[in-house]
MDAnalysis code that builds the backbone (N, CA, C; Angstrom):
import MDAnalysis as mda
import numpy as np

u = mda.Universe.empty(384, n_residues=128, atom_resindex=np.repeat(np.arange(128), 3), trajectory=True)
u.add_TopologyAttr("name", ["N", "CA", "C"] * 128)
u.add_TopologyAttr("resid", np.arange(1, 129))
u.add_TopologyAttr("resname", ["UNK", "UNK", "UNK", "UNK", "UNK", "UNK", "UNK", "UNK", "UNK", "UNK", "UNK", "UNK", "UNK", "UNK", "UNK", "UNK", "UNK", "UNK", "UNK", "UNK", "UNK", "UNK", "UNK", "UNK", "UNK", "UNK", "UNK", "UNK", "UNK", "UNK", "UNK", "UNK", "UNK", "UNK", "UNK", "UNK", "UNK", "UNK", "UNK", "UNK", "UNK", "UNK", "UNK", "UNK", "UNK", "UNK", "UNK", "UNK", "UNK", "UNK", "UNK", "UNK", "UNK", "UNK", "UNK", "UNK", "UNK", "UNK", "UNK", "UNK", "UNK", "UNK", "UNK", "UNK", "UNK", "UNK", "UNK", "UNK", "UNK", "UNK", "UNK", "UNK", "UNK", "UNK", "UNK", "UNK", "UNK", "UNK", "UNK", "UNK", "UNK", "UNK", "UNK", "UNK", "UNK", "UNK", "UNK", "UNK", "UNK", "UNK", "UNK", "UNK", "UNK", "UNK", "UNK", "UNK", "UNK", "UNK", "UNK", "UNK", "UNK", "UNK", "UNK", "UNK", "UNK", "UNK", "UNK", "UNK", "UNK", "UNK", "UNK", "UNK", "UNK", "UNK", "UNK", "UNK", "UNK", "UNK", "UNK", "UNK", "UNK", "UNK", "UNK", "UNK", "UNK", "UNK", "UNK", "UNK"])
u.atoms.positions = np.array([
    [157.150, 62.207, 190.387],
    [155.832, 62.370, 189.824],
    [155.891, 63.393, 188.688],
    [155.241, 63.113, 187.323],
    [155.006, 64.050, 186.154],
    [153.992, 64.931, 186.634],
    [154.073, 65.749, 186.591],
    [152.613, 67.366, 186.218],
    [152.538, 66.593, 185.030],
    [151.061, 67.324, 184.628],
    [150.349, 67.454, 183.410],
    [150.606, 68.357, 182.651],
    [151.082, 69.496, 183.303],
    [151.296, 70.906, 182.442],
    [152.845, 71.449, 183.411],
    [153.528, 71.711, 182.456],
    [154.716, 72.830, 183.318],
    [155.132, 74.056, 182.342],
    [154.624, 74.986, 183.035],
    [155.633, 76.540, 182.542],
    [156.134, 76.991, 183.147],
    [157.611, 76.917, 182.007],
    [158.992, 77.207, 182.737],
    [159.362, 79.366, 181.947],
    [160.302, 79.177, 182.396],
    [161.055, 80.636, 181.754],
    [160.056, 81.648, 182.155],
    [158.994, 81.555, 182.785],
    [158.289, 82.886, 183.053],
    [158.828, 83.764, 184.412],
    [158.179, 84.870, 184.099],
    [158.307, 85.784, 185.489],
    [157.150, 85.948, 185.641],
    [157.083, 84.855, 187.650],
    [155.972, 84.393, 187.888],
    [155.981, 85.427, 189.204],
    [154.321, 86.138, 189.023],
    [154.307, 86.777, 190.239],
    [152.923, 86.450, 190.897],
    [153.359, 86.492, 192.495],
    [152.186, 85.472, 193.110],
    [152.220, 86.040, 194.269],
    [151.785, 85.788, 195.242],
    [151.687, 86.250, 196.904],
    [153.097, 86.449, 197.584],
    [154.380, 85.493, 197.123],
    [155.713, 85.503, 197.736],
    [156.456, 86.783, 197.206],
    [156.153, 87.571, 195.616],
    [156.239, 88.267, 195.125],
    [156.757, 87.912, 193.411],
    [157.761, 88.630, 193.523],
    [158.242, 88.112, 192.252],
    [159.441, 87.563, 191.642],
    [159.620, 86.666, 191.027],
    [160.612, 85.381, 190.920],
    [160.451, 84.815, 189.059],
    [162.049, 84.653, 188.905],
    [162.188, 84.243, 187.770],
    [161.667, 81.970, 187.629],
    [160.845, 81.692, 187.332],
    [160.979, 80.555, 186.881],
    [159.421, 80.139, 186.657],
    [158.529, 79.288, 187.324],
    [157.417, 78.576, 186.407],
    [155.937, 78.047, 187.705],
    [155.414, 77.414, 187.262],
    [154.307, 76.387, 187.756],
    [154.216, 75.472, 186.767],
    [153.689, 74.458, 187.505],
    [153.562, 72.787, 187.430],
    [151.660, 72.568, 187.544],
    [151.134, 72.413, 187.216],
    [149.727, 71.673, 187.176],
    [149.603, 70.248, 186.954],
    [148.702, 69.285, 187.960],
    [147.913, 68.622, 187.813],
    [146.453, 68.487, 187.730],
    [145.645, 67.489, 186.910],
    [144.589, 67.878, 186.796],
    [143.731, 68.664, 186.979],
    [144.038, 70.315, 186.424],
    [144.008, 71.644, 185.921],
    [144.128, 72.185, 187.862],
    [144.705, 71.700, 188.760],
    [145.566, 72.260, 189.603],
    [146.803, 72.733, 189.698],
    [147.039, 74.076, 190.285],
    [148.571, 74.214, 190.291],
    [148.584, 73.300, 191.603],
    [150.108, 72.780, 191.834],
    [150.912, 71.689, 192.221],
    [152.118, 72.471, 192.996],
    [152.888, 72.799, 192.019],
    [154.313, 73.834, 192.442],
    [154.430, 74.957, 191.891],
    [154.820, 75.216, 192.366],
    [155.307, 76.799, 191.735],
    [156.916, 77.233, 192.578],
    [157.953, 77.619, 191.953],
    [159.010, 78.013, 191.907],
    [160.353, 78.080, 190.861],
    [161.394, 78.277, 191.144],
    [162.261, 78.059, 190.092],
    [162.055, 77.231, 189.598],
    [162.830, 76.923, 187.940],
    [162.659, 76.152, 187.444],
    [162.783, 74.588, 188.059],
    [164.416, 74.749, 188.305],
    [164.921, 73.350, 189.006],
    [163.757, 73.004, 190.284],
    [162.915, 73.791, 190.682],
    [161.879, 73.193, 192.170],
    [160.675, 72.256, 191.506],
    [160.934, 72.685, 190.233],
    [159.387, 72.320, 189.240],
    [159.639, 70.568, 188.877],
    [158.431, 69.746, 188.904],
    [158.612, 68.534, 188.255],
    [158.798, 68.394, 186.843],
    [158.941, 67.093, 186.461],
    [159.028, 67.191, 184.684],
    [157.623, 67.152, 184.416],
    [157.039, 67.784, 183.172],
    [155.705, 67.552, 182.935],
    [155.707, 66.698, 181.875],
    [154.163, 66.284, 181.348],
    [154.327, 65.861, 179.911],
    [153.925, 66.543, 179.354],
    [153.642, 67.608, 179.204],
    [153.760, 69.092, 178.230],
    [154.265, 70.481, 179.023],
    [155.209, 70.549, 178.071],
    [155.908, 71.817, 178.930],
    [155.849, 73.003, 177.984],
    [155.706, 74.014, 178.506],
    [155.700, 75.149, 177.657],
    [156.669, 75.984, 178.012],
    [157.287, 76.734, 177.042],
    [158.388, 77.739, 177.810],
    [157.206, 79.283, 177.245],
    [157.898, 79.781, 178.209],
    [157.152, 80.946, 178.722],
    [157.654, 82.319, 177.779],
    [159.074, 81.786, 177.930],
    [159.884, 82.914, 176.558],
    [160.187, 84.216, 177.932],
    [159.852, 84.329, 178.973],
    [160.041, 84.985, 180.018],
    [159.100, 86.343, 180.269],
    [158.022, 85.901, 179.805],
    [156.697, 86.601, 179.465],
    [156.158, 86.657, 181.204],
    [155.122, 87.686, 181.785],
    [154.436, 87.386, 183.235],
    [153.428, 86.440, 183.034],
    [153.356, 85.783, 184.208],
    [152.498, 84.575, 184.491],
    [152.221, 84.603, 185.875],
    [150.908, 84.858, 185.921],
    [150.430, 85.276, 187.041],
    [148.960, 84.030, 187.945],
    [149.525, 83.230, 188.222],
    [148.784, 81.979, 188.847],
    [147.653, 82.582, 189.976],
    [146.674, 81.955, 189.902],
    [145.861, 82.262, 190.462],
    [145.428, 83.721, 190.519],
    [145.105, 84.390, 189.853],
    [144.782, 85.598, 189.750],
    [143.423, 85.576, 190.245],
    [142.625, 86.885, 191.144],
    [141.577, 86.919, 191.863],
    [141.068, 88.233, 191.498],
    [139.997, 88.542, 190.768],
    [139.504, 89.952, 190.657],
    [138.425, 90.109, 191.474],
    [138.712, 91.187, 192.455],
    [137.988, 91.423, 193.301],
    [136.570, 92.274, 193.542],
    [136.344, 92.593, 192.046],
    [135.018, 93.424, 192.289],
    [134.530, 93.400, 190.645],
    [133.405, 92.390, 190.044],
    [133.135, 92.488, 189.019],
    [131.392, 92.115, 189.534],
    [130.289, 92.607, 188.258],
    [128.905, 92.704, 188.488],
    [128.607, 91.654, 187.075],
    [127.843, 90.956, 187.270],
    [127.440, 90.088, 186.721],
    [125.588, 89.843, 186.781],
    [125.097, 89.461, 185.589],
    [123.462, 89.660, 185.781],
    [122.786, 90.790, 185.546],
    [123.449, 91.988, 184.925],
    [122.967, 93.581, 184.875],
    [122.522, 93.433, 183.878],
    [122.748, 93.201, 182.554],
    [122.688, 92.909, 181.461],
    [122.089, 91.857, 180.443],
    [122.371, 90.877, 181.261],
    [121.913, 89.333, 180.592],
    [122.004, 88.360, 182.096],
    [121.357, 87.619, 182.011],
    [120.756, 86.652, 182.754],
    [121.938, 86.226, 183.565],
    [121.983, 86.357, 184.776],
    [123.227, 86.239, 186.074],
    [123.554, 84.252, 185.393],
    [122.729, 83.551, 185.575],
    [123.179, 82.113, 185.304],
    [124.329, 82.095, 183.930],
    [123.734, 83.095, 182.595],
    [124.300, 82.772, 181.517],
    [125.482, 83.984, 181.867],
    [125.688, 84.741, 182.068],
    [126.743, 85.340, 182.685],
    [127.781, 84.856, 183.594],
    [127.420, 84.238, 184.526],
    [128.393, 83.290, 185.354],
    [128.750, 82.405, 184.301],
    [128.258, 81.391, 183.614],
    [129.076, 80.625, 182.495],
    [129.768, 81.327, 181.443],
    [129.328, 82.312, 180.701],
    [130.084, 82.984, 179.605],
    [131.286, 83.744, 180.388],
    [130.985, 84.504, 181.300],
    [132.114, 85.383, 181.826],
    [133.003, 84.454, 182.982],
    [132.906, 83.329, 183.511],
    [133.682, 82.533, 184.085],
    [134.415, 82.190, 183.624],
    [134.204, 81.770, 182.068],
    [134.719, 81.066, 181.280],
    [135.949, 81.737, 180.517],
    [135.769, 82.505, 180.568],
    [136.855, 83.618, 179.574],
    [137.223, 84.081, 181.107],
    [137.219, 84.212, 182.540],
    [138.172, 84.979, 183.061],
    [138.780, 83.647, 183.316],
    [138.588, 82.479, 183.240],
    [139.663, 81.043, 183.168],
    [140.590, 81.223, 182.366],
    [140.166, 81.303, 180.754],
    [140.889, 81.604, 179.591],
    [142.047, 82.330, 179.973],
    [141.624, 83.503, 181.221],
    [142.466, 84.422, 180.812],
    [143.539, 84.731, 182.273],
    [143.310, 83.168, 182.812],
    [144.221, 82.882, 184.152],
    [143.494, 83.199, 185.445],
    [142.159, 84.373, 185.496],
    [141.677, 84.149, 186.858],
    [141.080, 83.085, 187.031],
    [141.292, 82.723, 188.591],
    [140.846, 81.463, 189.437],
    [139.439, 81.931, 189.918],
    [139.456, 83.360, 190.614],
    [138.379, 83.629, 191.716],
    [137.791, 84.810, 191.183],
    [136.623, 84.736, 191.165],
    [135.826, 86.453, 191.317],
    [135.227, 86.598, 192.201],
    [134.815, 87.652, 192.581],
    [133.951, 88.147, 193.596],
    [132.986, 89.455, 193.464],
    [132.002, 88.835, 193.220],
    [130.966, 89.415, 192.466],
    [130.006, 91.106, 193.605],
    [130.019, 91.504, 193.171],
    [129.290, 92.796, 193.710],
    [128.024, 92.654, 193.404],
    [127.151, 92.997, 194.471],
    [125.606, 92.873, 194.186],
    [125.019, 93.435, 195.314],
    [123.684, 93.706, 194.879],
    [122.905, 94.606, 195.484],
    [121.446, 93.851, 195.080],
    [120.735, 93.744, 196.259],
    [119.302, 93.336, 195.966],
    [117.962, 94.943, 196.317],
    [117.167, 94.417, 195.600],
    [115.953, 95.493, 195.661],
    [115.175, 94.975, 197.315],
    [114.885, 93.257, 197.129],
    [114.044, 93.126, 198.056],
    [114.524, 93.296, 199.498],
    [113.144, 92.843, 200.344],
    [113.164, 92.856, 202.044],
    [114.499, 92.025, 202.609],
    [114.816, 91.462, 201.787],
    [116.182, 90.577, 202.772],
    [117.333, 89.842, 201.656],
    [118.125, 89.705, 201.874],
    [119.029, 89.426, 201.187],
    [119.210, 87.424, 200.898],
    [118.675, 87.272, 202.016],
    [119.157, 85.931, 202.183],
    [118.578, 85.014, 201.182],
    [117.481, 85.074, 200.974],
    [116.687, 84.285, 199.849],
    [117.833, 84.353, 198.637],
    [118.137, 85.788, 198.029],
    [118.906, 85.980, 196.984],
    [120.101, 85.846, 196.849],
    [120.763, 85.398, 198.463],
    [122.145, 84.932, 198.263],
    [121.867, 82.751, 197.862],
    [120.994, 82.503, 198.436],
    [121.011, 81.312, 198.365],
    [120.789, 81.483, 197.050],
    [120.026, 82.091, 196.097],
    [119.600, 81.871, 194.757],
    [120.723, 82.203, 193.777],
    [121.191, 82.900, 193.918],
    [123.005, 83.461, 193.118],
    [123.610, 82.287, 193.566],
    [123.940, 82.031, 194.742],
    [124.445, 80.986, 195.464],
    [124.498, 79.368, 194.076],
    [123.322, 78.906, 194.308],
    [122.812, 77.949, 193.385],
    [123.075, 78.215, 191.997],
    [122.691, 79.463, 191.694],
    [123.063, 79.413, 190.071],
    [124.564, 79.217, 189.772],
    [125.339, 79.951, 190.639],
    [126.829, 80.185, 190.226],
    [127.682, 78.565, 190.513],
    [127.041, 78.311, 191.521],
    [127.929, 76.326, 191.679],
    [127.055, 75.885, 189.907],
    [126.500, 76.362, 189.484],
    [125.840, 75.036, 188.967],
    [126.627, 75.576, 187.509],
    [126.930, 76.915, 187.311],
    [127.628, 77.431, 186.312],
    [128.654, 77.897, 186.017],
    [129.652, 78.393, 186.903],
    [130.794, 79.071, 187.230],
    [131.928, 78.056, 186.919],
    [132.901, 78.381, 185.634],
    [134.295, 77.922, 185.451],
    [135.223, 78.384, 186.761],
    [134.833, 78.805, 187.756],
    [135.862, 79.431, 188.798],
    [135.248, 79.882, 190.091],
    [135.907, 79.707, 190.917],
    [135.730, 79.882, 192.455],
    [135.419, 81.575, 192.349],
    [133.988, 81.596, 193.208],
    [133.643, 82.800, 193.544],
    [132.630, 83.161, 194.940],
    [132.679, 84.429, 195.185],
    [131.999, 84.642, 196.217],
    [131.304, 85.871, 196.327],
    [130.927, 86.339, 197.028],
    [130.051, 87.533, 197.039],
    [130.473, 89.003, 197.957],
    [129.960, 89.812, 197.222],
    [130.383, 91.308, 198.328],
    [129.053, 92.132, 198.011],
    [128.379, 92.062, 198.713],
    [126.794, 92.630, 199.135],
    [127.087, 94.181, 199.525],
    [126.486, 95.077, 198.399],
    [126.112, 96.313, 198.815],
    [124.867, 96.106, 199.520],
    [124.903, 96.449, 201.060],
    [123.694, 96.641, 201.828],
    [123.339, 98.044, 202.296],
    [121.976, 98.203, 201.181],
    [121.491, 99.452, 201.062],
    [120.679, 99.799, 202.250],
    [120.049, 98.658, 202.875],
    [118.969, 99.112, 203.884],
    [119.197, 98.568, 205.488],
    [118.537, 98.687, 206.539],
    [118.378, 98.242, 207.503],
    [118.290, 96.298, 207.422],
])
């Protein structure tokens, strides 16, 4: 089977740690990841030049909506942490009102309907 995308020659560091060779993507999934020789042939391959390449990257504490509108924020800032190799965020938030739950379903909804990337939530809970 061809990948869609393969980068080879990098130093790829990931959960196993760190290792000289690449990842493989299909339809903007990674697929494989290991030495070169573990990798399929793609039909576009990029060499890496032995630069870090860091798959699936997850930033674990960013605020979104402080500034400009949480919906247009989840699309503009999803979008560029794709660009820039993260997969996942996980957004920090804090509500004013009586309960949280209304406002997780409502973040909830905006972010599926806008988000270039898998995310989830970490609730500062200020009150009872």
């Amino acid at each position: 089977m061809k990948a869609d995308l393969v980068i080879t020659n990098a130093r790829v560091a990931d959960f196993r740690g760190e290792f000289m060779g690449g990842v493989a993507a299909t339809d903007g999934k990674i697929i494989a990841s290991g030495p070169a020789a573990a990798l399929p042939d793609g039909r576009r391959t990029i060499d890496a030049g032995g630069r870090c390449l860091l798959p699936g990257v997850v930033d674990t504490h960013c605020h979104l909506g402080v500034a400009y509108p949480y919906a247009d924020d989840m699309r503009t800032e999803s979008a560029q942490a794709a660009r820039g190799g993260l997969t996942t965020f996980v957004l920090y938030i804090r509500n004013k009102q009586p309960s949280y739950i209304p406002f997780y379903h409502e973040r909830r909804a905006a972010g599926e309907s806008s988000s270039c990337v898998d995310f989830g939530f970490h609730f500062g809970i200020q009150r009872e």
